[in-house]
NUMARTOR-733827 format. One record per residue: residue in three letters; residue number from 1; z, y, x of N, C-alpha, C in turn. Coordinates in nm, 3 decimals, padded with zeros to 5 digits. Example, Ala and Ser with C-alpha at 12.3 -4.5 7.8 and 13.67 -1.06 7.14 Angstrom:
// NUMARTOR-733827
 type seq    n_up n_north  n_east   ca_up ca_north ca_east    c_up c_north  c_east
  ALA   1  00.780 -00.569  01.319  00.780  -00.450  01.230  00.780 -00.330  01.320
  SER   2  00.708 -00.225  01.285  00.714  -00.106  01.367  00.787  00.003  01.290
// end
This chain:
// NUMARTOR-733827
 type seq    n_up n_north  n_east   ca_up ca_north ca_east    c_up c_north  c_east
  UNK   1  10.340  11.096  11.736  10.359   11.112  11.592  10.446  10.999  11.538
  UNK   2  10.514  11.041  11.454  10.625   10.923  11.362  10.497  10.889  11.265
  UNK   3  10.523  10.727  11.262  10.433   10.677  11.162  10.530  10.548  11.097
  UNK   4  10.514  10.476  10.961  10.561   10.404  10.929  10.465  10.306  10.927
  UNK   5  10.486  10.160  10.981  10.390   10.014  10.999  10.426  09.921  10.953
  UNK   6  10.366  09.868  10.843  10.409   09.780  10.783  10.349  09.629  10.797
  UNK   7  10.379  09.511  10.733  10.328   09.380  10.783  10.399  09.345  10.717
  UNK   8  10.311  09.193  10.687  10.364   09.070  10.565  10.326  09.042  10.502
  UNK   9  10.209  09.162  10.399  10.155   09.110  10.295  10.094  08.971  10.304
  UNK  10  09.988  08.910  10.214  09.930   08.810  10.258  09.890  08.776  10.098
  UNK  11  09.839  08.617  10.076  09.843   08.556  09.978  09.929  08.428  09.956
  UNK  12  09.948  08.429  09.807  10.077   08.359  09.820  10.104  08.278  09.661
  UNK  13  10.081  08.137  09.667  10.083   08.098  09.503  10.166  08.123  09.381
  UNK  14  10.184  08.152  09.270  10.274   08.181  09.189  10.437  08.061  09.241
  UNK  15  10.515  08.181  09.232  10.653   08.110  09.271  10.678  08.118  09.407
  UNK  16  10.579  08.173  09.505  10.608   08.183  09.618  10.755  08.310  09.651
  UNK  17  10.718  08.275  09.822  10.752   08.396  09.834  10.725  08.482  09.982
  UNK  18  10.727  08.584  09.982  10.680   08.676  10.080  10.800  08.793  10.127
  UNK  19  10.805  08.830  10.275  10.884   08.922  10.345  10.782  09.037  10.410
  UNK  20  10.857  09.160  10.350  10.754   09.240  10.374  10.820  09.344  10.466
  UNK  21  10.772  09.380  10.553  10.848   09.456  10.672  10.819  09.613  10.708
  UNK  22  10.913  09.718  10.730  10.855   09.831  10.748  10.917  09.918  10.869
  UNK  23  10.861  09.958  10.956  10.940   10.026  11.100  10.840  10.117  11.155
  UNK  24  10.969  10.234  11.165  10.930   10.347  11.214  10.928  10.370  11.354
  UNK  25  10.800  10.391  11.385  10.740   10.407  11.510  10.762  10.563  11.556
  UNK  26  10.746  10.531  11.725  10.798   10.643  11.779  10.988  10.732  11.789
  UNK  27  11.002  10.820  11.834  11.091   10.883  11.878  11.187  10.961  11.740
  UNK  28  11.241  10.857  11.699  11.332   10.947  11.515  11.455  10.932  11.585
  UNK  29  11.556  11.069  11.484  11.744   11.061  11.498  11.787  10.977  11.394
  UNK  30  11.690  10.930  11.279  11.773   10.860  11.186  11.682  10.856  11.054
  UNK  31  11.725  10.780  10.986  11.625   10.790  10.827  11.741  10.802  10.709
  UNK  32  11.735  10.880  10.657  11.778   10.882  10.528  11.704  10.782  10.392
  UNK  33  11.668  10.838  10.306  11.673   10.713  10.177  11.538  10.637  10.195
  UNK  34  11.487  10.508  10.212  11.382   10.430  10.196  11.347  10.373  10.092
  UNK  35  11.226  10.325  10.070  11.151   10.261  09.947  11.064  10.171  09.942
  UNK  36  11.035  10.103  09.862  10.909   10.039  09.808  10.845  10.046  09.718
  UNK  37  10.701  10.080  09.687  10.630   10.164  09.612  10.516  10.052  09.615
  UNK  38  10.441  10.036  09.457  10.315   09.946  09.452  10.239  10.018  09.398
  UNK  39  10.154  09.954  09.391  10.008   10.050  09.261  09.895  09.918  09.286
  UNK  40  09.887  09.855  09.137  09.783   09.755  09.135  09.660  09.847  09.039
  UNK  41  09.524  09.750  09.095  09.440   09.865  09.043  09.442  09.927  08.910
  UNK  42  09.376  10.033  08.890  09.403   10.093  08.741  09.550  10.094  08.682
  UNK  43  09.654  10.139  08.813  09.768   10.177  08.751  09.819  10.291  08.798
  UNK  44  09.938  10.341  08.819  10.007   10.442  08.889  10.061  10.384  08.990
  UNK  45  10.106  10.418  09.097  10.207   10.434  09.196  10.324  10.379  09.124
  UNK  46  10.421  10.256  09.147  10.515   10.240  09.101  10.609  10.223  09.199
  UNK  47  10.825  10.272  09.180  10.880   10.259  09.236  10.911  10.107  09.205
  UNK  48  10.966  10.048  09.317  10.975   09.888  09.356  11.154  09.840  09.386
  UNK  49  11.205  09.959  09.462  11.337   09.925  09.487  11.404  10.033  09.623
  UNK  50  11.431  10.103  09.612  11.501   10.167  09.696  11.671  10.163  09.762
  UNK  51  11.712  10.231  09.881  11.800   10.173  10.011  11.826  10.349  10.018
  UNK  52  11.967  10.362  10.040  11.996   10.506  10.076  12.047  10.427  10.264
  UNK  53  12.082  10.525  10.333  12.138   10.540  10.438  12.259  10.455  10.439
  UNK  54  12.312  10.459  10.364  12.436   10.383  10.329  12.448  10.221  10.288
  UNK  55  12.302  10.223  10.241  12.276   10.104  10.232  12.295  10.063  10.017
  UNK  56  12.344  10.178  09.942  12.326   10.150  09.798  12.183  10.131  09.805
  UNK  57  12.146  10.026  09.652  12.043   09.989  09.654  12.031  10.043  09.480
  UNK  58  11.823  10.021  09.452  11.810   10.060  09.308  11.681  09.917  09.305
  UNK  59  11.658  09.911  09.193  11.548   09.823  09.185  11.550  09.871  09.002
  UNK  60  11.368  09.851  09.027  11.278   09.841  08.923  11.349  09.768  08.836
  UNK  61  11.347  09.759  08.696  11.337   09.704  08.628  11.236  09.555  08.598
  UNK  62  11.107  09.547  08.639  11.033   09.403  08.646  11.116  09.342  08.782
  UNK  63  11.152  09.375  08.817  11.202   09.288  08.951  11.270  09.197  08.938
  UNK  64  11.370  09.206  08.820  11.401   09.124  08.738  11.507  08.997  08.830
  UNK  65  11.599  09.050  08.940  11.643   09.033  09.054  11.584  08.907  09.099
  UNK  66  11.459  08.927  09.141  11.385   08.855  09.268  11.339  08.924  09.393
  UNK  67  11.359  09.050  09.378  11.373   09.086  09.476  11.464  09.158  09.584
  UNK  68  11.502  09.149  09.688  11.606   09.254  09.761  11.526  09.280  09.863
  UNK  69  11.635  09.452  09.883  11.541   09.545  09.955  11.685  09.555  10.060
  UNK  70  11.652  09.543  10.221  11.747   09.546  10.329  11.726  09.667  10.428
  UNK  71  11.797  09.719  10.529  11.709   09.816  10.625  11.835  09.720  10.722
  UNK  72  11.793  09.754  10.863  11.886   09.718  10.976  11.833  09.873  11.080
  UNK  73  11.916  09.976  11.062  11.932   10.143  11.133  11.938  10.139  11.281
  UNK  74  11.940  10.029  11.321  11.932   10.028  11.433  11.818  10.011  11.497
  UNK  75  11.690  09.902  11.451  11.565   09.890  11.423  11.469  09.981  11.347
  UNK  76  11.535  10.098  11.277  11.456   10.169  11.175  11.368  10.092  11.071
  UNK  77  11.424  10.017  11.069  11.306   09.945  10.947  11.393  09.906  10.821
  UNK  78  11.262  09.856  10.718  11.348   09.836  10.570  11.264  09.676  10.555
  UNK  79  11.326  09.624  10.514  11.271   09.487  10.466  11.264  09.455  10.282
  UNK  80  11.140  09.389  10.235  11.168   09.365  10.108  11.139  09.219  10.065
  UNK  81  11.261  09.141  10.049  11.217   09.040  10.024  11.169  08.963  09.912
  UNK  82  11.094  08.929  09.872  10.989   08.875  09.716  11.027  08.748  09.697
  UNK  83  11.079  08.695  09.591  11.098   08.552  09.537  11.007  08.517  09.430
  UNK  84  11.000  08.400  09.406  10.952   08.373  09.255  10.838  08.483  09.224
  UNK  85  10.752  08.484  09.273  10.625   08.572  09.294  10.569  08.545  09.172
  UNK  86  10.513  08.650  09.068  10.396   08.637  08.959  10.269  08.716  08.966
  UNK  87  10.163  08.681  08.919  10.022   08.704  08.937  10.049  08.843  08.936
  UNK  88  10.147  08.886  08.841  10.114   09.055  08.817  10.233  09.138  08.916
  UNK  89  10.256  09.066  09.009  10.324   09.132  09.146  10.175  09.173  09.215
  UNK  90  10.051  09.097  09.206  10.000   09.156  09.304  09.929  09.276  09.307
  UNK  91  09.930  09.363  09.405  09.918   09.462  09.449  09.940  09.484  09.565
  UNK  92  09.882  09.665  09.598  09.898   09.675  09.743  10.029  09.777  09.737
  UNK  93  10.121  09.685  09.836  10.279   09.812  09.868  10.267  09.887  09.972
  UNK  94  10.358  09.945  09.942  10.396   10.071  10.027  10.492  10.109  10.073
  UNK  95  10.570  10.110  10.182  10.718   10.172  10.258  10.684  10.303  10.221
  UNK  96  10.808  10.405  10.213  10.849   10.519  10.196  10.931  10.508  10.286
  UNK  97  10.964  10.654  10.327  11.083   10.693  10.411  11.057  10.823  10.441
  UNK  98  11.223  10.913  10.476  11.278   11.034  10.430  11.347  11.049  10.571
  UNK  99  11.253  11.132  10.670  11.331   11.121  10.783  11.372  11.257  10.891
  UNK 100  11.475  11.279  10.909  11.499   11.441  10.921  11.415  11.446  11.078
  UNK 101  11.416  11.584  11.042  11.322   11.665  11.115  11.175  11.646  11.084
  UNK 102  11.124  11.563  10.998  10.949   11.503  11.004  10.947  11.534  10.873
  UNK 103  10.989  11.450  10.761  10.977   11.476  10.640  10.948  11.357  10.557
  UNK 104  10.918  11.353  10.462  10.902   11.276  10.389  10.741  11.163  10.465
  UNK 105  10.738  11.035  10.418  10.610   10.961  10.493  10.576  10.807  10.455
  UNK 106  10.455  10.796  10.447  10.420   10.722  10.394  10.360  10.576  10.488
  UNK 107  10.391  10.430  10.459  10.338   10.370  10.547  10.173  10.308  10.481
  UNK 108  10.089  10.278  10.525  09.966   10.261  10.544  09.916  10.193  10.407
  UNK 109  09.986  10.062  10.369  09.989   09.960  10.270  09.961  09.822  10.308
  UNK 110  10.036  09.746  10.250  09.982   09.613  10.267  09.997  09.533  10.144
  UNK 111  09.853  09.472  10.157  09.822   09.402  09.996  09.845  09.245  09.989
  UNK 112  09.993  09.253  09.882  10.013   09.081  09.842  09.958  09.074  09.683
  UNK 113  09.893  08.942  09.723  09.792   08.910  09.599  09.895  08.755  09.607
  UNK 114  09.921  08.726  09.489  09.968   08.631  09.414  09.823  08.548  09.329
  UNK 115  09.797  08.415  09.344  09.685   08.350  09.255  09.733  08.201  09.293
  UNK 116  09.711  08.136  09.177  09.648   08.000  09.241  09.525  07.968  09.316
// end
């Protein structure tokens, strides 16, 4: 089975910063558009910053450019890197990815909590 695995979260003091990693496991021809997706409790699902194939990028609006979102296609993975971290970054994220023949898929989550 194609699965997406992610790693990095952690804890991390205001102003930090954190690399958050996502790679597709198993036997794929390629990925089309990737993402990063949060949801802190009692909220919605939010988009974080997305990567087409090509490598154009989108980002959230709070991101407020501290963060960039990378993939390397040769590795199948997307990287998101977090600067200047605030309490209300934390939450648990999520990789997305859009991958032909499988379909759309979700990776597991991993939760960065920002505190003193």
């Amino acid at each position: 089975q194609v699965q997406l695995v992610e790693s990095g979260g952690g804890l991390v003091q205001p102003g930090g910063s954190l690399r958050l990693s996502c790679a597709a496991s198993g036997s794929v021809v390629g990925i089309y558009n990737m993402g990063w997706y949060r949801q802190a409790p009692g909220n919605q699902r939010e988009l974080v910053a997305s990567i087409t194939s090509s490598g154009s990028t989108n980002y959230a609006d709070f991101v407020k450019g501290r963060f960039t979102i990378s993939r390397d296609n040769a590795k199948k993975s997307v990287y998101l890197q977090m600067k200047s971290l605030k309490p209300e970054d934390t939450a648990n994220y999520y990789c997305n990815a859009v991958i032909p023949f499988v379909g759309q898929l979700w990776g597991q989550g991993t939760q960065v909590t920002v505190s003193s």
